[in-house]
N, C-alpha and C positions, 0 to 999 in steps of 0.2 A: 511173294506175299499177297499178290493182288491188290486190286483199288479199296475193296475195302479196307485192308491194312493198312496199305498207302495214306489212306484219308486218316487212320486211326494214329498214326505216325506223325502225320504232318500238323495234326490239332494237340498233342499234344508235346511234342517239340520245341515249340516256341515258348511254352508256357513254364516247362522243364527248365529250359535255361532264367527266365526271367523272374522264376519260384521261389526266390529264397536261398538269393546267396549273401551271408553275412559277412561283416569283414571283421580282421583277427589279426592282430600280428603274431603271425605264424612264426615269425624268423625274428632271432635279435638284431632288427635292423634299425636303424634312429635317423631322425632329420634334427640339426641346429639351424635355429633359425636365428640370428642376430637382430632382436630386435628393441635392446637396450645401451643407450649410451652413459655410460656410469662414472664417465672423466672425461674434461674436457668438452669439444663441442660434438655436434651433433652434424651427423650428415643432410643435404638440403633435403632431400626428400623426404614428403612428411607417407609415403608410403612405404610400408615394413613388410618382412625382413630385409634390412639392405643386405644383406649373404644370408647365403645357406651354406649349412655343410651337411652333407649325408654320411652315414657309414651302413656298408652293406655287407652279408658275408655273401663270397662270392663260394667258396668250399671253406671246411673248418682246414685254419693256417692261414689262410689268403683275403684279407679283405679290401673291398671297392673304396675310397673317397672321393666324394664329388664337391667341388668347390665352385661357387657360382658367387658373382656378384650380380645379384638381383636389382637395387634403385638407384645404387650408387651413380652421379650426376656429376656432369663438370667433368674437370680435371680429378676427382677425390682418384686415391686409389690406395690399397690394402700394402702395408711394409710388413705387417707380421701378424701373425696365424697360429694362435696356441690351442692346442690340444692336452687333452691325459689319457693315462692309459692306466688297467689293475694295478693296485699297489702290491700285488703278487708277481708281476709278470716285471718282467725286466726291459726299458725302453731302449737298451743299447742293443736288444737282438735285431731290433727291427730293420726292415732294410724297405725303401721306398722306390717303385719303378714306375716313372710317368708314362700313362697309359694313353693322353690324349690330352687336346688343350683348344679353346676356344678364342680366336683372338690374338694380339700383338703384346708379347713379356715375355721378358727373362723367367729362365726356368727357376724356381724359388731354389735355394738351400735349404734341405733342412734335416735339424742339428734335434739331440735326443739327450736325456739326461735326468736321475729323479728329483721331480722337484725343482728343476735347475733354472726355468724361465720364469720370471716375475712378469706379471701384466699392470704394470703402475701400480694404481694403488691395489690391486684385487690379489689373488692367492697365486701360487706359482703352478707351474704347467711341466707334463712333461716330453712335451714335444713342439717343435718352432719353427714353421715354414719364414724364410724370409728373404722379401722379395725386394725387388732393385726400388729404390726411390728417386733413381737421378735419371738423367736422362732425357728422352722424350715420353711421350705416351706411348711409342710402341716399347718401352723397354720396361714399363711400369703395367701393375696387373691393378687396369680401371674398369670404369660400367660395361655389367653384359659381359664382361670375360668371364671362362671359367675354364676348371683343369681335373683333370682325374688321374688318381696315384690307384696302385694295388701296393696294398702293405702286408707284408708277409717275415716271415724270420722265427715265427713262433707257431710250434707243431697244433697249438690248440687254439690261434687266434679266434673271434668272433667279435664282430659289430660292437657285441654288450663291454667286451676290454675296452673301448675308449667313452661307455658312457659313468664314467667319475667327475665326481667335482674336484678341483684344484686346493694342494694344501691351501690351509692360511694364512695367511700372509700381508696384511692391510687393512683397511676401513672397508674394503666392498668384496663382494662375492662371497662366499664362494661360488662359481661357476664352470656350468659343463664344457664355455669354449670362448674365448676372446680375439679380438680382431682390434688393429689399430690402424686410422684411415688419417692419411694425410691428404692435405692440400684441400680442405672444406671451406669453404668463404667467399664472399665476393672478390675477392685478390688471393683465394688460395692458399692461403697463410698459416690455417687453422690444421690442429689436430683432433682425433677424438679416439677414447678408446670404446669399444662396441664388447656386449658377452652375450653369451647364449643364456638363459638362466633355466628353460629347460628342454629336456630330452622327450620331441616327440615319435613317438612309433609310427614305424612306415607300416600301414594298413594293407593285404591282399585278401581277394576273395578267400570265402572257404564253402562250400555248399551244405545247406543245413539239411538239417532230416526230411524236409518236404521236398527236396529235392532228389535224395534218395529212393523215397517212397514214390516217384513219378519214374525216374531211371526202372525199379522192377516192374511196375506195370506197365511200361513199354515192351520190356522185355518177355512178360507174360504173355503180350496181345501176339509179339513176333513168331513167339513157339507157336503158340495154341493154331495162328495162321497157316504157319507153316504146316503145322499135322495134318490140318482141315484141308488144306490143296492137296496134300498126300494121298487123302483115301477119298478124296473125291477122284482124283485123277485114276487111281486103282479102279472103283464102280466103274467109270466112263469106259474103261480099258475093257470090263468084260463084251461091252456093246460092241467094241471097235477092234477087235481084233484083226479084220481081215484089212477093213477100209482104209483104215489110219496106222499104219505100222509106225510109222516115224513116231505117232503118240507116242505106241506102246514102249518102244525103245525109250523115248524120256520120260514115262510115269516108272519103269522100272529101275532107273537108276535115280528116281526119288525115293525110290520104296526102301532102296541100300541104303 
């Protein structure tokens, strides 16, 4: 290409990437953030979300959850984990395979059903991760742990099948996802129940048209460069026939 293309490349590369990428959720993917306590007490931390849940599709049929307890402090730690799923789609297909896990707990159970789990006072759920409450701390899922399932069983799953809200059911919610934390207080005593209230989209670049229109005029500069050493290299060739053989053998298989 030569320096001068080089140079023409190298100024506008940087600028290509940094030009104008928008963000989009591309994919029906969601984050829960738990950052309402709607019964009972409240976790110490006054910083939120104390959980998140994510749901990601990983291929259409198989999707990612990621479960993190984010502020949660003390001894608090999570006994149960409500979810919903399409009120089209059936929760008893589902089949759950932990993918990885952060931390000291028992592996939750969990149990599927429509409609089937109540979250106190809020709407019912249809699906219930539930995790060990006795014990010590390593057998209990407390602060800074987290876990990831891949949930599959249904040929057309996506992220968007678990963003429903919960029949109704009570005085509160309805909501996209509920958590109930035990042992919050200065003697640990207390319970509280936490919900999602809403569904936000996980965000990934997308490149806008300005960034398009930089991608062809790189590529424009690269031909036109390339032509231009072509037949300059040809010209040169008439002068150098005898001197320069090796030229002439690699301006001709430029010329091919």
């Amino acid at each position: 290409m030569g320096a001068v293309g080089s140079a023409i490349v190298v100024a506008i590369f940087p600028f290509f990437l940094n030009s104008g990428s928008s963000l989009r959720a591309a994919s029906p993917d969601y984050m829960y953030q738990f950052n309402d306590a709607f019964s009972g007490s409240v976790p110490a931390s006054p910083i939120k979300p104390w959980i998140d849940a994510t749901f990601q599709t990983v291929t259409p049929g198989t999707v990612r959850l990621t479960v993190t307890n984010m502020t949660l402090t003390g001894l608090e730690n999570v006994d149960g984990l409500y979810f919903n799923l399409n009120s089209n789609l059936s929760p008893s297909k589902l089949t759950f395979k932990l993918a990885g896990e952060s931390g000291a707990f028992n592996t939750p159970k969990v149990s599927t059903g429509v409609n089937k789990f109540q979250a106190d006072g809020d709407g019912k759920y249809d699906i219930l991760f539930s995790f060990n409450n006795g014990g010590t701390a390593n057998n209990r899922f407390t602060s800074h742990e987290s876990m990831t399932y891949y949930i599959s069983g249904i040929p057309t799953l996506t992220a968007a099948d678990f963003a429903y809200l919960s029949a109704p059911a009570g005085g509160a919610g309805p909501f996209f996802a509920a958590a109930h934390v035990q042992r919050i207080g200065l003697t640990a005593s207390s319970s509280g129940w936490l919900s999602a209230t809403e569904k936000t989209p996980l965000l990934i670049p997308e490149p806008s048209s300005k960034s398009f229109l930089l991608l062809g005029i790189w590529a424009w500069v690269a031909v036109f460069l390339h032509k231009r050493a072509k037949s300059s290299c040809s010209a040169k060739e008439k002068l150098r026939l005898v001197r320069v053989p090796a030229r002439r053998q690699r301006c001709r298989k430029l010329d091919r």
